[in-house]
C-alpha distance (Angstrom), angle and dihedral (degrees) to the residues before:
residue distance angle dihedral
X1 . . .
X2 4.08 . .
X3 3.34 104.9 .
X4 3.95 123.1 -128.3
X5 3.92 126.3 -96.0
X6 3.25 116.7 -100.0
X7 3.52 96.7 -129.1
X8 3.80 94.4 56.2
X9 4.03 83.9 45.0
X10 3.69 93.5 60.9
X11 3.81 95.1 32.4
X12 3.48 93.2 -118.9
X13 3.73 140.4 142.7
X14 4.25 118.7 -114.5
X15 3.47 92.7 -109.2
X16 3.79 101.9 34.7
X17 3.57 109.6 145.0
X18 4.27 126.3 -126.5
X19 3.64 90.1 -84.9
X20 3.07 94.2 50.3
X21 3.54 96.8 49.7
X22 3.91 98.2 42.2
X23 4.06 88.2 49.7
X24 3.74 93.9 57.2
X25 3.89 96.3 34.0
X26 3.94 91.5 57.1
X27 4.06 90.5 41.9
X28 3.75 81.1 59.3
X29 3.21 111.4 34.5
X30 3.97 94.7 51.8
X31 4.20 81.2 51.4
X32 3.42 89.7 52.0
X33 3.35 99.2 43.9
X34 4.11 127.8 135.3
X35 3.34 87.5 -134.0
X36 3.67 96.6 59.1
X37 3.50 96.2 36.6
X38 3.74 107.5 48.0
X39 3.62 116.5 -171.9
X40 3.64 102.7 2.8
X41 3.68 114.3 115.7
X42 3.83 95.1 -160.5
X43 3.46 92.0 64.3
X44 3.32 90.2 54.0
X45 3.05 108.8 44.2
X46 3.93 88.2 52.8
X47 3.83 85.2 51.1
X48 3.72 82.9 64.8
X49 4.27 100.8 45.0
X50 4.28 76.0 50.1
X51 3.57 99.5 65.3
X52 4.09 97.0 29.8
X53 3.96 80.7 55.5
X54 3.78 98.0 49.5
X55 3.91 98.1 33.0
X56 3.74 86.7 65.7
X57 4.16 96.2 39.3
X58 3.56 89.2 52.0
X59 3.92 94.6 52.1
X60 4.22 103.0 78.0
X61 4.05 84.2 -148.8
X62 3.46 101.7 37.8
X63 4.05 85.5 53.2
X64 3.79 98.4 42.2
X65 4.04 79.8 54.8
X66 3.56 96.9 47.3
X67 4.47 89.6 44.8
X68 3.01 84.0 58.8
X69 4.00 114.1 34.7
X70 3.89 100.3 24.3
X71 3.91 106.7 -144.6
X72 3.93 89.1 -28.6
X73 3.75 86.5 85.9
X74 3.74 99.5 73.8
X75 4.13 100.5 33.1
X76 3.37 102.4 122.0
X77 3.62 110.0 -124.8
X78 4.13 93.6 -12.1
X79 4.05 83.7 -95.3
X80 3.67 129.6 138.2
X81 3.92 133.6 -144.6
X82 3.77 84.3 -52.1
X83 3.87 96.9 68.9
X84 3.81 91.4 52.3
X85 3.74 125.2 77.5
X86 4.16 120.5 158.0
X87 3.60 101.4 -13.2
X88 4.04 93.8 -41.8
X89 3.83 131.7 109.1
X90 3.71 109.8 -146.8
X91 3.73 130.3 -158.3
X92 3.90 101.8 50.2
X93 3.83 139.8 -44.6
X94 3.25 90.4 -153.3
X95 4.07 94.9 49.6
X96 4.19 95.1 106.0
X97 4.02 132.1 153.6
X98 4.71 88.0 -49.7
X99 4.06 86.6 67.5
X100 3.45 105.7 44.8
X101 3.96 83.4 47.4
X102 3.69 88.1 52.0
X103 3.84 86.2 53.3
X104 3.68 98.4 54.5
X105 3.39 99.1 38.1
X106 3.64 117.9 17.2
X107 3.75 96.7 88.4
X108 3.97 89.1 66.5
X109 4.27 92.0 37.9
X110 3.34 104.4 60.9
X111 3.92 100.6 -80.5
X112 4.13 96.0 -76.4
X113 3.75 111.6 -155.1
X114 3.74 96.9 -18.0
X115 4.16 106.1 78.6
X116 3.44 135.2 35.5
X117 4.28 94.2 75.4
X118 3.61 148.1 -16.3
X119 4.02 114.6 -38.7
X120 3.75 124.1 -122.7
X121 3.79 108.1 -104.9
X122 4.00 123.1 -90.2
X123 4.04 115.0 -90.3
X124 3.68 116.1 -124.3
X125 4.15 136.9 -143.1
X126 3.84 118.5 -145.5
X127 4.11 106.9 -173.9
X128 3.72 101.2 -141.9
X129 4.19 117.1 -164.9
X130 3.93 117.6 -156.8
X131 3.62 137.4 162.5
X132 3.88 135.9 -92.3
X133 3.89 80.7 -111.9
X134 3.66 98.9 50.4
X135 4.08 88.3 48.9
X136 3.38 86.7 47.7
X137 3.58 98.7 56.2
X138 3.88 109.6 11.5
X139 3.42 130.2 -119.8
X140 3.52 152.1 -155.4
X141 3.81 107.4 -103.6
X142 3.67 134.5 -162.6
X143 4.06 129.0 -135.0
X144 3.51 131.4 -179.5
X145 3.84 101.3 -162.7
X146 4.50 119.0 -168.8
X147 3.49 108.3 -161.8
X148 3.85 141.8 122.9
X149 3.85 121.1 -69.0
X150 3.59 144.0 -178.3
X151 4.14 107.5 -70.0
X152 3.38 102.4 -121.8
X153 4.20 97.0 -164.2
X154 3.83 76.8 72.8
X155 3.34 114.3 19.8
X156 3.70 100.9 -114.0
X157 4.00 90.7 -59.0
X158 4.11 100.4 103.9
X159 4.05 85.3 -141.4
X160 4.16 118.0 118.9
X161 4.03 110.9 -106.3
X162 3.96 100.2 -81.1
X163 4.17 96.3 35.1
X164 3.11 142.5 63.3
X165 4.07 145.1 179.8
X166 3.53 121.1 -52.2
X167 3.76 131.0 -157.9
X168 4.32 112.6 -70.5
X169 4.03 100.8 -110.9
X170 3.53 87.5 -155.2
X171 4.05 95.5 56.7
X172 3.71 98.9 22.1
X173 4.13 76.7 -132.3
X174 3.74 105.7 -55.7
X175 3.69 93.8 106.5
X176 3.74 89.2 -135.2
X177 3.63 131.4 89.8
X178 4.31 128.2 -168.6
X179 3.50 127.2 -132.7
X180 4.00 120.7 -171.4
X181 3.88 111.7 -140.6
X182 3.54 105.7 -178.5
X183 4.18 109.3 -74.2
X184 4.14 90.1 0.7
X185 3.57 133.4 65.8
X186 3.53 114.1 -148.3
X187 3.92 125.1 -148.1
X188 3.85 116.8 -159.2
X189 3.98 133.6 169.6
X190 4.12 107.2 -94.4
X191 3.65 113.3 -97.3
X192 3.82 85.7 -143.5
X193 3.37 104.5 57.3
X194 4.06 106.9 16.7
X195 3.54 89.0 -122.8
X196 3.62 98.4 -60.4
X197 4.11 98.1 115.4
X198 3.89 84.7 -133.0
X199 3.87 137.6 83.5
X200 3.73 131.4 -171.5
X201 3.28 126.3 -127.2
X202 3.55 103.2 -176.5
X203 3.38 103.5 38.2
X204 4.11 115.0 -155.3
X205 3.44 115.5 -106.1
X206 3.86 104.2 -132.7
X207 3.37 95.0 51.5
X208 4.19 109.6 25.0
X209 3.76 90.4 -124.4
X210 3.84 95.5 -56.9
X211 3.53 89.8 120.0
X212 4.28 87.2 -137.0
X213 3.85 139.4 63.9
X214 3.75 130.8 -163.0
X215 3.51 122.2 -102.8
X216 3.69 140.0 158.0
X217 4.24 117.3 -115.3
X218 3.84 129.8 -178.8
X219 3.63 121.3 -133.2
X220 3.83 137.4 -170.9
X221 3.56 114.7 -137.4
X222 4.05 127.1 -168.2
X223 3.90 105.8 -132.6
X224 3.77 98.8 -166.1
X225 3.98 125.8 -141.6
X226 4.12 119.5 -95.0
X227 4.27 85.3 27.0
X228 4.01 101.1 151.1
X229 4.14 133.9 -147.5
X230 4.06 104.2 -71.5
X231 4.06 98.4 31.4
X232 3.28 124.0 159.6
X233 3.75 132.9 -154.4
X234 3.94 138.4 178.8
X235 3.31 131.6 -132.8
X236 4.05 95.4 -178.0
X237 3.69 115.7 -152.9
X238 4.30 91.7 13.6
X239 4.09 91.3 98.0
X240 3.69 120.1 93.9
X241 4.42 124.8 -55.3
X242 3.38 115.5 -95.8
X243 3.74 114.3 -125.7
X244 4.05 129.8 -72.3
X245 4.04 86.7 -5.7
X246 4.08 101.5 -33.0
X247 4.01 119.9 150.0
X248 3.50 113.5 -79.0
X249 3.97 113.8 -112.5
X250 3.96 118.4 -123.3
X251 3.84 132.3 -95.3
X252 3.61 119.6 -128.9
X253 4.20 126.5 -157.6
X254 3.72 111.2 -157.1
X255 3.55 105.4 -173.0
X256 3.76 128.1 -146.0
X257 3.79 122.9 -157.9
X258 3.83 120.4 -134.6
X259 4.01 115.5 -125.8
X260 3.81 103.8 -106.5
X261 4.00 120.0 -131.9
X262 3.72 91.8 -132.0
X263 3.90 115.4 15.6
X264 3.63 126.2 56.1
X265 3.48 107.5 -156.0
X266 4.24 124.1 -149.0
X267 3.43 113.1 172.6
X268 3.70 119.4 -46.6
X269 4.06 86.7 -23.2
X270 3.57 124.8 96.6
X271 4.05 116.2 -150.1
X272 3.32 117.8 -161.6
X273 4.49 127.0 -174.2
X274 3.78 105.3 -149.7
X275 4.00 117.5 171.9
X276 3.24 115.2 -130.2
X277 4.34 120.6 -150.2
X278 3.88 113.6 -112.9
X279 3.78 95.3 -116.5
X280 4.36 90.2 44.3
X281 3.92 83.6 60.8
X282 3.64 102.4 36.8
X283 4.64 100.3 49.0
X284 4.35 87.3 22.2
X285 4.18 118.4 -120.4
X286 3.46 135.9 152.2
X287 3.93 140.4 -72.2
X288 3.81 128.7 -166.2
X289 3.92 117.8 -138.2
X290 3.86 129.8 -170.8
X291 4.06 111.1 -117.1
X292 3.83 120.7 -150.1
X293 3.44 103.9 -107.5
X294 4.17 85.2 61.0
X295 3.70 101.9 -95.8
X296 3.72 128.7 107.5
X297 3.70 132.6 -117.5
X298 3.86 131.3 -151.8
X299 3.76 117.9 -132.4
X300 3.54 134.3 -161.2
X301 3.42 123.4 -142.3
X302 4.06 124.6 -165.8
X303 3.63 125.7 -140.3
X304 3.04 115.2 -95.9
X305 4.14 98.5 36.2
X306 3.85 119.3 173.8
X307 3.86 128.7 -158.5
X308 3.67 115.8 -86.8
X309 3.69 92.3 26.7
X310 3.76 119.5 137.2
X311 3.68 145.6 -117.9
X312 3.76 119.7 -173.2
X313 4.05 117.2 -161.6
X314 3.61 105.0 -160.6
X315 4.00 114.0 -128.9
X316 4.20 93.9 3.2
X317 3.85 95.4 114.9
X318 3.55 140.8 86.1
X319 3.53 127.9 -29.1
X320 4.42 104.9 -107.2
X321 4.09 112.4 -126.6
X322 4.61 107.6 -96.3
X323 4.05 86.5 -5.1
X324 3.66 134.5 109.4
X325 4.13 83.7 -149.2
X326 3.85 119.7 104.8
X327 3.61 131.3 -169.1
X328 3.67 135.6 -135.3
X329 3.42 159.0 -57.0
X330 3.97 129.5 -138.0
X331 3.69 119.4 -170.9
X332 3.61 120.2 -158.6
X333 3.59 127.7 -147.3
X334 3.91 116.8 -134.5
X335 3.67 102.0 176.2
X336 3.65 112.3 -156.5
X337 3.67 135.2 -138.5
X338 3.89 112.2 -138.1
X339 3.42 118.7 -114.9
X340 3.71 136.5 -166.7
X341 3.44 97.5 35.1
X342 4.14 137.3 179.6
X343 3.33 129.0 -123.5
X344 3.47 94.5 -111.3
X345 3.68 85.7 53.2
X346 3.60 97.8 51.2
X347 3.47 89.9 41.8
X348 3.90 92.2 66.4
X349 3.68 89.7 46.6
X350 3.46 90.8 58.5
X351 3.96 94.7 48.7
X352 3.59 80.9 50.7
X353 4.06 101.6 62.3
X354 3.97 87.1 32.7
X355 3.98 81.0 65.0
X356 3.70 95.2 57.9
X357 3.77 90.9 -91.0
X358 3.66 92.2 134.4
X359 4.18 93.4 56.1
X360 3.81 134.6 104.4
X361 3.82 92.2 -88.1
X362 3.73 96.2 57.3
X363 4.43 98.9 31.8
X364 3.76 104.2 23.6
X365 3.88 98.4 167.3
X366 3.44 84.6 60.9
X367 3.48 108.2 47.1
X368 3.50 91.8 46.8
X369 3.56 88.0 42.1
X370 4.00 86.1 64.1
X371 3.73 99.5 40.6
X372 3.67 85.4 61.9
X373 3.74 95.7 52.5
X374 4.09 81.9 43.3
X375 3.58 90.4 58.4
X376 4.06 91.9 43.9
X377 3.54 93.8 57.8
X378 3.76 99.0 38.4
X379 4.43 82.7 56.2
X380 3.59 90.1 46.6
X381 4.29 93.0 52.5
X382 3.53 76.2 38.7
């Protein structure tokens, strides 16, 4: 399934500039958000497509990329399902727009990067999901990575104990051979060797002359505090064995960030929607809210408090990236509206409005809310 433009997902214009994009990215993502929506998976899910969407928007390079390559630009390798197998992408991260031209045309330009010798081995991706907590404080993680290593029967050679490769006949070593077609002479890898210059004649058992085997390994990766959804770190040297004895290619984590049931992270600031009881917002008192880092926080609310008002805690946020700095926290007010109520209790809300409680004095957004709609219909009759 083609997945939707960013710009459409964030209802957005092309050139829509960061305001633009951070004002309709947190209008959606606190509609969309688990929190609100418990249970439903499409919510979620578009939660997710939200903050893919704006993490790239929000990045000038990642967005010149994607204005100009659509979702190409972050397609790992250009592969499909077949590159991928438990969490990995196989056949090099670092493959981009140079190989493919290599492919097409290297053959007929002198072989580019491809002959001449053994090729360093493919880079990897591992997609690795933690929690708000985790990127909050760091951690430790765990990775089991399957992918090709060094044979050890034959030390990453592919020659039996007691051999080892001799010159390509074919090539007389260059890994290259020439072919004159009329006015052109064509250069081409050599089907004999694959562009190594060598063969092997007796070809190592554990391996069949590939010079690597698959295995499984278990690493231990740092996951720093402050790391953010869309991370990525390098393990250099950890990605697969490059053939017959070539450099290994590099691993790379990219970390995704589980939504959080209560926090809704943007940046190094931590939002937060807390509802507030009628009576709290109406006389003013006090509320106390969990922080991210597993603490709690008092917070005082004024008389008087209205929905979607804020509450900033000062240094209650996110951990920041190689800094002892954190951001900070913003409380919002849900006020809510009592339900279940006794007669007694309604009774006294009654008295109340009979006592003016209802007028501008007491609700003045919504007196002034209906004078406006007074004065619309009195121009309209008008």
């Amino acid at each position: 399934m083609a997945k939707e433009d960013f710009y459409e997902l964030l209802g957005v214009a092309k050139g829509a500039s960061q305001d633009e994009l951070k004002k309709a990215y947190r209008k959606l993502a606190m509609q969309y958000h688990p929190d609100k929506n418990p249970g439903d998976k499409k919510a979620e899910a578009k939660f997710k497509q939200i903050n893919e969407a704006y993490d790239v928007l929000k990045d000038e390079q990642k967005r010149a990329a994607y204005d100009r390559f659509g979702h190409a630009a972050f397609e790992q390798g250009g592969g499909g399902a077949g590159n991928r197998a438990g969490g990995f992408d196989f056949g090099g991260g670092n493959a981009g727009f140079a190989d493919i031209f290599d492919e097409m045309f290297g053959e007929f330009m002198g072989g580019g990067r491809r002959g001449g010798g053994p090729q360093r081995g493919s880079d990897l991706r591992y997609n690795l999901e933690i929690s708000l907590e985790d990127a909050f404080h760091g951690k430790q993680a765990t990775v089991k990575v399957a992918s090709l290593h060094s044979c050890e029967t034959c030390k990453g050679t592919g020659a039996e104990a007691g051999s080892k490769p001799v010159t390509c006949p074919t090539c007389r070593g260059h890994g290259k051979v020439r072919a004159q077609q009329g006015f052109f002479t064509i250069e081409r890898t050599c089907p004999q060797c694959g562009g190594g210059g060598q063969i092997i004649e007796k070809p190592c058992k554990t391996c069949q002359g590939q010079g690597r085997v698959r295995k499984e390994r278990t690493l231990n990766v740092n996951i720093p505090a402050g790391v953010e959804d869309g991370t990525r770190i390098r393990l250099a040297g950890e990605g697969e064995a490059g053939m017959r004895g070539a450099p290994q290619g590099d691993l790379y984590l990219f970390l995704q960030i589980k939504p959080h049931k209560l926090f809704h992270r943007e940046n190094a600031d931590i939002y937060c929607r807390v509802p507030i009881a009628m009576t709290t917002a109406a006389l003013g008192g006090s509320v106390e809210v969990p922080t991210v880092d597993g603490g709690r926080a008092k917070v005082t609310i004024p008389a008087g408090a209205q929905t979607g008002q804020q509450f900033r805690l000062k240094g209650k946020g996110m951990s920041v990236l190689r800094s002892t700095a954190r951001g900070d926290m913003f409380i919002e007010a849900v006020v809510e509206t009592p339900v279940n109520l006794t007669k007694r209790q309604q009774d006294l809300l009654k008295e109340f409005e009979g006592t003016g409680g209802a007028d501008k004095s007491h609700s003045p957004e919504s007196a002034g809310f209906f004078a406006k709609v007074k004065e619309l219909w009195d121009d309209l009759r008008g």
